[in-house]
PAMIVEX-106169 format. One line per field, with one value per residue (C-alpha): residue number from 1; x negated, y, z negated. Coordinates in nm, 2 decimals, padded with zeros to 4 digits. Last residue first. Layout:
! residues N
nr: [NUM, ...]
u: [X, ...]
v: [Y, ...]
w: [Z, ...]
//
This chain:
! residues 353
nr: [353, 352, 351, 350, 349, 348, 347, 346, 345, 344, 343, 342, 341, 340, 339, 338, 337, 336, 335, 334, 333, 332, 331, 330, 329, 328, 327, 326, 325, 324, 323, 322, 321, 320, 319, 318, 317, 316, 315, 314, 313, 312, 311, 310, 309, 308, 307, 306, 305, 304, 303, 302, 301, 300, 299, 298, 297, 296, 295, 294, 293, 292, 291, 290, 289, 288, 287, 286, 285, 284, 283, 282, 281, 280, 279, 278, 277, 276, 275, 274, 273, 272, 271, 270, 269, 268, 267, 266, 265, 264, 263, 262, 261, 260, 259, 258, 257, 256, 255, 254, 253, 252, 251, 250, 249, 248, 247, 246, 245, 244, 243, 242, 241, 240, 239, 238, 237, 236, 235, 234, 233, 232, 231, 230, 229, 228, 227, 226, 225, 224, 223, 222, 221, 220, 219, 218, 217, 216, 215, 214, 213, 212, 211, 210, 209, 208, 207, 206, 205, 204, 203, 202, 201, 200, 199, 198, 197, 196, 195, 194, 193, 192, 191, 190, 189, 188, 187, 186, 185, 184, 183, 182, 181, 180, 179, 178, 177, 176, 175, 174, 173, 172, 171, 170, 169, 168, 167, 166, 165, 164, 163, 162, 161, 160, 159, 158, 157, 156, 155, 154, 153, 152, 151, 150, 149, 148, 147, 146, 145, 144, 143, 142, 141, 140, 139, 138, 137, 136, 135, 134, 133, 132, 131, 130, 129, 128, 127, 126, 125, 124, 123, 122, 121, 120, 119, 118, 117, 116, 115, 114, 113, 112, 111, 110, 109, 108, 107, 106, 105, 104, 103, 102, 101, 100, 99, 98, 97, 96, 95, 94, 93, 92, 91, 90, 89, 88, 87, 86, 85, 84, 83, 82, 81, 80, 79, 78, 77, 76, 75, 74, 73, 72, 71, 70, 69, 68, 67, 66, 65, 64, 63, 62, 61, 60, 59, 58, 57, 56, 55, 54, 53, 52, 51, 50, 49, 48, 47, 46, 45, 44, 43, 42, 41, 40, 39, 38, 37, 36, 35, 34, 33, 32, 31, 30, 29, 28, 27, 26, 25, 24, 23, 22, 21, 20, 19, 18, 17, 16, 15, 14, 13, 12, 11, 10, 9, 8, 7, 6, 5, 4, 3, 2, 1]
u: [-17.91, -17.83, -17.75, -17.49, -17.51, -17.19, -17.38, -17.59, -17.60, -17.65, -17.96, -18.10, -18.12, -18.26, -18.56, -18.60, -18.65, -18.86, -19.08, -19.08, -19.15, -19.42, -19.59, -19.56, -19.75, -20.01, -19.98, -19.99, -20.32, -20.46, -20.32, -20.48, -20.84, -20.86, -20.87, -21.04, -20.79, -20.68, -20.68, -20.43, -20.24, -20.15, -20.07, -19.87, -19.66, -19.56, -19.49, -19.25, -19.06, -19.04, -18.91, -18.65, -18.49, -18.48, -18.34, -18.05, -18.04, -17.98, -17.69, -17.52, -17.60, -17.40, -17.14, -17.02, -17.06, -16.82, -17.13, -17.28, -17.44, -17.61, -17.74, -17.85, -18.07, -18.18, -18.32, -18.47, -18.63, -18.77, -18.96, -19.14, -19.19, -19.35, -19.57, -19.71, -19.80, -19.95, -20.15, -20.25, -20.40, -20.61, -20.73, -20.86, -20.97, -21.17, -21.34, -21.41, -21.40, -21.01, -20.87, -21.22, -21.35, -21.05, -21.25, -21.53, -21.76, -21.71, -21.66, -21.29, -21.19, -21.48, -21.33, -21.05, -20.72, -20.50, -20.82, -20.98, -21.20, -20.84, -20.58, -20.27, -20.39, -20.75, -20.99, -21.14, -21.32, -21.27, -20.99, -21.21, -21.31, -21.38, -21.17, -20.94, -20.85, -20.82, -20.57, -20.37, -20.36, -20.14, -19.96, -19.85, -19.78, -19.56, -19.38, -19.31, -19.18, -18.90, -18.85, -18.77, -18.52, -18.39, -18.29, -18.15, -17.89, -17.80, -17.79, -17.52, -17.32, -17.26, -16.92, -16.74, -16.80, -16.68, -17.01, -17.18, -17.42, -17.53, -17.81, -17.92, -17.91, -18.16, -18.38, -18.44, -18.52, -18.71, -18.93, -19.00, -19.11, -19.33, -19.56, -19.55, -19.70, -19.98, -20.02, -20.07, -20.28, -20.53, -20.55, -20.65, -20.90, -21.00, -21.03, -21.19, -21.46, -21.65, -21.93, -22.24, -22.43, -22.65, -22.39, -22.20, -21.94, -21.76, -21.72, -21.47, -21.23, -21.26, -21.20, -20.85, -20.80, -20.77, -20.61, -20.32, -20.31, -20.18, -19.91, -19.83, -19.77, -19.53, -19.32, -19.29, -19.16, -18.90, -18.81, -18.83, -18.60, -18.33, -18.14, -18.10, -17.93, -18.10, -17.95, -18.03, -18.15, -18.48, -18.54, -18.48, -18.74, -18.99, -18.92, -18.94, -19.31, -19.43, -19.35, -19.48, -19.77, -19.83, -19.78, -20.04, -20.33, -20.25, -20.28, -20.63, -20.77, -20.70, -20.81, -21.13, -21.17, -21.05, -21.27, -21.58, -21.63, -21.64, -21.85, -22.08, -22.12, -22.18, -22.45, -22.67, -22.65, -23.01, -22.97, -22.61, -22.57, -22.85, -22.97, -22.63, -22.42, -22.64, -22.61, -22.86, -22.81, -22.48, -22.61, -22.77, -22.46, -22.29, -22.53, -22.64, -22.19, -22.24, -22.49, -22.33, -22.00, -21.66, -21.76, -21.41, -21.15, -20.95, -21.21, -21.22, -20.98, -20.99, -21.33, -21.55, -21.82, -22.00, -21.78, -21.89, -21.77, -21.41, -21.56, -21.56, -21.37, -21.13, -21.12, -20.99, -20.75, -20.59, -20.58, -20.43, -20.16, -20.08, -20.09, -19.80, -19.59, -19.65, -19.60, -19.26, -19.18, -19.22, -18.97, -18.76, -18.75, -18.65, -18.36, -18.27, -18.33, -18.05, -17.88, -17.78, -17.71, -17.45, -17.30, -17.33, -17.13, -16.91, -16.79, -16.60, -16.81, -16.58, -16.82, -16.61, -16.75]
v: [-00.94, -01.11, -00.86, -00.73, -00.37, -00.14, 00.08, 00.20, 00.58, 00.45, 00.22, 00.51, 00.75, 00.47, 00.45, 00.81, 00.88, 00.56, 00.70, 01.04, 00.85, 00.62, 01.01, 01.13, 00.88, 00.96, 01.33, 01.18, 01.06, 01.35, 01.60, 01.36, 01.28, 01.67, 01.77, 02.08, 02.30, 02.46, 02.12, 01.93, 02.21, 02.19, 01.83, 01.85, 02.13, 01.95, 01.62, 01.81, 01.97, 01.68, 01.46, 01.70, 01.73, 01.32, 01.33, 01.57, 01.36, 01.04, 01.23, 01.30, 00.98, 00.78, 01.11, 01.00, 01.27, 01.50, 01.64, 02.00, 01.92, 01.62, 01.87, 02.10, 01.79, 01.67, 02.01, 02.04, 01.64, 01.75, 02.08, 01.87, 01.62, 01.83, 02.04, 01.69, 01.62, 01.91, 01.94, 01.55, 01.64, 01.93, 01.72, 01.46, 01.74, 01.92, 01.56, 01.46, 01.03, 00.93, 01.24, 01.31, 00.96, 01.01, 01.30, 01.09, 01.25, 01.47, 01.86, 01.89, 02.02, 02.19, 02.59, 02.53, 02.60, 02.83, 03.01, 03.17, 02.84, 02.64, 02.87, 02.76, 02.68, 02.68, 02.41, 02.36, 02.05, 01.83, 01.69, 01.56, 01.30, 01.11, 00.78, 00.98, 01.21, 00.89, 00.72, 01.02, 00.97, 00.67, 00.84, 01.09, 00.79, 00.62, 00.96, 00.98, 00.67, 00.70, 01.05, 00.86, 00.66, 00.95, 01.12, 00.79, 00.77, 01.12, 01.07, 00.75, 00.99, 00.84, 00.62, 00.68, 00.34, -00.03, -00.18, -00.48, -00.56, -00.35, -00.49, -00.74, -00.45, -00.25, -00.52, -00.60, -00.23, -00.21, -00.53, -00.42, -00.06, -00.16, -00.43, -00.19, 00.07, -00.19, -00.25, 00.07, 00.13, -00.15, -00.05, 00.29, 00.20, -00.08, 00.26, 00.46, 00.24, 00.21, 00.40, 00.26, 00.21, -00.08, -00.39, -00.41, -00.02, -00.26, -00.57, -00.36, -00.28, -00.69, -00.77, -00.54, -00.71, -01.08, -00.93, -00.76, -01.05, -01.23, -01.00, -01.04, -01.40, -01.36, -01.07, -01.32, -01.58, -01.36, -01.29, -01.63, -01.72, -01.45, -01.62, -01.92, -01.77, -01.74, -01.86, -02.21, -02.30, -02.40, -02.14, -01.90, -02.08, -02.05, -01.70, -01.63, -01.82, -01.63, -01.27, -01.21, -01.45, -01.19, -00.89, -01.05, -01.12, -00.73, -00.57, -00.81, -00.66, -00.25, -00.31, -00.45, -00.20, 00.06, -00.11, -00.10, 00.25, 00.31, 00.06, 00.14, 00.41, 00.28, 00.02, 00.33, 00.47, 00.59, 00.51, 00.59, 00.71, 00.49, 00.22, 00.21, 00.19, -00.01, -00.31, -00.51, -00.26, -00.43, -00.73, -00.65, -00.47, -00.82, -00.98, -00.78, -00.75, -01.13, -01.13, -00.86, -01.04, -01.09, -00.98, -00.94, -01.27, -01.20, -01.31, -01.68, -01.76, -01.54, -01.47, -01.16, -01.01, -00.66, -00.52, -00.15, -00.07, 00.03, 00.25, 00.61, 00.75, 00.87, 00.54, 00.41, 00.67, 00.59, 00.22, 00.30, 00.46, 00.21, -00.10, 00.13, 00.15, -00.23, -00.30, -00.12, -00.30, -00.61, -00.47, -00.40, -00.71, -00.88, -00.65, -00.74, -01.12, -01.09, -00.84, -01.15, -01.39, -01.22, -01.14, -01.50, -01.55, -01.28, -01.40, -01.21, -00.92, -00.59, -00.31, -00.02, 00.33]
w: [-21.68, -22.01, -22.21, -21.94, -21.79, -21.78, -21.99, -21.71, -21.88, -22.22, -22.06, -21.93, -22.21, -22.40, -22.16, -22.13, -22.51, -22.55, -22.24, -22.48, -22.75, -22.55, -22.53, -22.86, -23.02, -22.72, -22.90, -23.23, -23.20, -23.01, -23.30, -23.59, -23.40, -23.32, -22.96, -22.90, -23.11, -22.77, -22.57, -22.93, -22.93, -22.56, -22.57, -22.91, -22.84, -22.49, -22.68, -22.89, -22.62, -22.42, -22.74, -22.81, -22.43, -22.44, -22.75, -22.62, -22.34, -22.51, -22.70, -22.40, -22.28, -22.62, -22.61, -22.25, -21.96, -21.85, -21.68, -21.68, -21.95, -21.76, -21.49, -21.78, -21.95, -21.65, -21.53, -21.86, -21.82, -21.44, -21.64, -21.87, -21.66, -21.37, -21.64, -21.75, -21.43, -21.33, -21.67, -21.60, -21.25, -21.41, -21.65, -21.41, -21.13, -21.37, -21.58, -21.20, -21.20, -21.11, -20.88, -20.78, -20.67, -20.40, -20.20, -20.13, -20.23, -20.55, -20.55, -20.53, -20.88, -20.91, -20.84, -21.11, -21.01, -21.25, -21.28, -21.61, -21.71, -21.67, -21.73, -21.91, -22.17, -22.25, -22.37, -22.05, -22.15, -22.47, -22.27, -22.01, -22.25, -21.93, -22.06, -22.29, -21.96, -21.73, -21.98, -22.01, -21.61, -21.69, -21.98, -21.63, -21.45, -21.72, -21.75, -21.42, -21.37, -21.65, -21.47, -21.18, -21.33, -21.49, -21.17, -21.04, -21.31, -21.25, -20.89, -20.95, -21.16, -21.49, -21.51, -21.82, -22.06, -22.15, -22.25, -22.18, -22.48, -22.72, -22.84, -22.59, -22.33, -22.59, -22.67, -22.31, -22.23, -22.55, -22.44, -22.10, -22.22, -22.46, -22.27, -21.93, -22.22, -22.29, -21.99, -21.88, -22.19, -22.05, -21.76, -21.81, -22.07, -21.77, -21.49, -21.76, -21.77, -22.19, -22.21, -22.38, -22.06, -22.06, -22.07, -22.42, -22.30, -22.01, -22.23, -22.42, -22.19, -22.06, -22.43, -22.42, -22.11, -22.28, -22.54, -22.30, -22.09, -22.43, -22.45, -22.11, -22.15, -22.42, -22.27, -21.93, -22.18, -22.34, -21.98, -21.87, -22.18, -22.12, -21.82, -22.03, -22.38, -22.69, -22.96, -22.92, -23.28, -23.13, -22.88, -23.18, -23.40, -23.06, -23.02, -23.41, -23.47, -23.08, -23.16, -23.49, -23.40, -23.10, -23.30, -23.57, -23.31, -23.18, -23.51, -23.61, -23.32, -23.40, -23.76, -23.63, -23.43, -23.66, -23.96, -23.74, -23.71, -24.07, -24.14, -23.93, -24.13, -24.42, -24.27, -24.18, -23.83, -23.71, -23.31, -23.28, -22.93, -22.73, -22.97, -23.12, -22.88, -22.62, -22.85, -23.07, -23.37, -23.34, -23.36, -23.72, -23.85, -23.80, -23.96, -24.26, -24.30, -24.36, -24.61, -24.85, -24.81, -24.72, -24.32, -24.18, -24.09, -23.77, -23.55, -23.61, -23.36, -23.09, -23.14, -22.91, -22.96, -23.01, -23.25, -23.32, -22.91, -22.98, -23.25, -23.11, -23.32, -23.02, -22.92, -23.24, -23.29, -22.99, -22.99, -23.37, -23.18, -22.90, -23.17, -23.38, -23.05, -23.03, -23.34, -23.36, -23.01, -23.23, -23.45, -23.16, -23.02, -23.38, -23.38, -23.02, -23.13, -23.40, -23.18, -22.96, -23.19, -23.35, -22.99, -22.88, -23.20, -23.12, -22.78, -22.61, -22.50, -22.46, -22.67, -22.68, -22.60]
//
């Protein structure tokens, strides 16, 4: 491929903010992991307020970690789940949370202190402000969501909605996904390439959707804990179809509130991805396709196949924090995988566009 922009200063400029996109996507991807681990610790509901501001400084002292253990103790957390929990151990669960907060207040000052500096040295070019600016506002959606998540588990029932865990993933991934697909057109550019098949392109598209759908019903399984259930692959309690999987009224509750149905959806989705990215792969093989998608699809075929060892070892060992972590790691890597794989095959694309 040969890049044919003309102007190498607007070029310069360019991958300047792609590099500085994809360091935030870094964050982002990191943000999505330690979100993992910390609801699998179960500590997204050890801080029991929230402070935009003030928040990102920890209890410094003996005094102040008194008071903060003291309101959690106030909380339906503790004085249903954790009745008992000494301040060491609180302190356990509060340093993901809090860990998890501070990440998310320093992704959007690492994004907002460049954005504005490159507004102000004019490198970035009109059509690609409102986009920055749509990244910028989402971001801050995200915290404002994130809160809503929590406020969920403060009420009576320590149990935080699957429905805003869901949400707030989704947008989380929406976040991701945006920002590499800008980064990646301001990156390379417009390219001079081999034309891709248009049902090629279309196929991965969908996949792309796919993938966020099945991290979407992720969501649902981490919300119900349905993956500490039926801890057998590929049977579930020795049927392929377990006999619950329509026992709720009405029959759409099922799909988003029975732990069967739930886990059973996100086996059937997972199986359909994992199956539509080898049919990809030997389609594009078949191709005289450019090395840049070639290679994209190799990826793409790695990714699957590591993110399907990862979901079914992390059911059979009943989900261990480290295996569960990286298997929603493994997830925006596949969507990374399919995102790339995209852009190589549209590579006619402006930066701008």
């Amino acid at each position: 491929m040969s890049n044919f922009d003309t102007d190498p200063i607007e070029r310069s400029h360019n991958r300047r903010i792609a590099v500085w996109l994809f360091v935030c996507c870094l964050m982002v991807y990191a943000m999505v992991i330690l979100g993992g681990a910390t609801r699998l610790t179960g500590s997204g509901l050890s801080m029991v307020e929230w402070d935009p501001i003030f928040g990102v400084i920890p209890p410094l002292d003996q005094q102040t970690w008194d008071a903060t253990f003291a309101r959690y103790k106030e909380s339906p957390e503790y004085l249903k789940i954790n009745i008992g929990m000494d301040l060491d151990g609180f302190k356990r669960i509060y340093w993901y949370e809090f860990s998890h907060r501070l990440l998310g207040r320093t992704i959007g000052t690492v994004f907002l202190i460049p954005f504005l500096f490159f507004l102000f040295k004019g490198w970035v070019q009109r059509p690609l402000i409102p986009k920055l600016t749509v990244m910028f506002i989402l971001g801050g959606l995200q915290g404002v969501l994130g809160w809503y998540m929590v406020k969920s588990g403060l009420v009576d029932n320590p149990h935080v909605s699957q429905y805003r865990l869901t949400a707030h993933l989704g947008l989380a991934v929406l976040i991701y996904a945006y920002m590499l697909h800008v980064a990646l057109r301001l990156w390379y550019g417009r390219q001079q390439t081999t034309a891709v098949s248009s049902c090629v392109q279309r196929a991965t598209g969908l996949l792309g959707i796919t993938v966020f759908i099945t991290i979407l019903s992720g969501g649902f399984v981490a919300g119900l804990k349905a993956g500490f259930a039926y801890n057998t692959f590929p049977l579930m309690d020795g049927r392929w179809v377990p006999e619950v999987i329509f026992m709720q009224e009405p029959l759409w509750r099922n799909f988003f509130e029975n732990i069967a149905t739930v886990q059973f959806g996100h086996r059937v989705l997972a199986t359909l991805v994992f199956f539509g990215v080898i049919i990809l792969w030997i389609t594009g093989m078949r191709q005289q396709l450019p090395a840049a998608s070639r290679n994209g699809l190799h990826l793409l075929l790695a990714a699957a196949l590591l993110q399907v060892t990862l979901g079914i070892s992390t059911l059979l060992m009943h989900v261990p924090i480290v295996l569960a972590a990286a298997h929603q790691g493994g997830a925006l890597l596949l969507l990374t995988a399919v995102i790339y794989t995209r852009n190589r095959m549209s590579g006619t694309a402006s930066a701008g566009k």
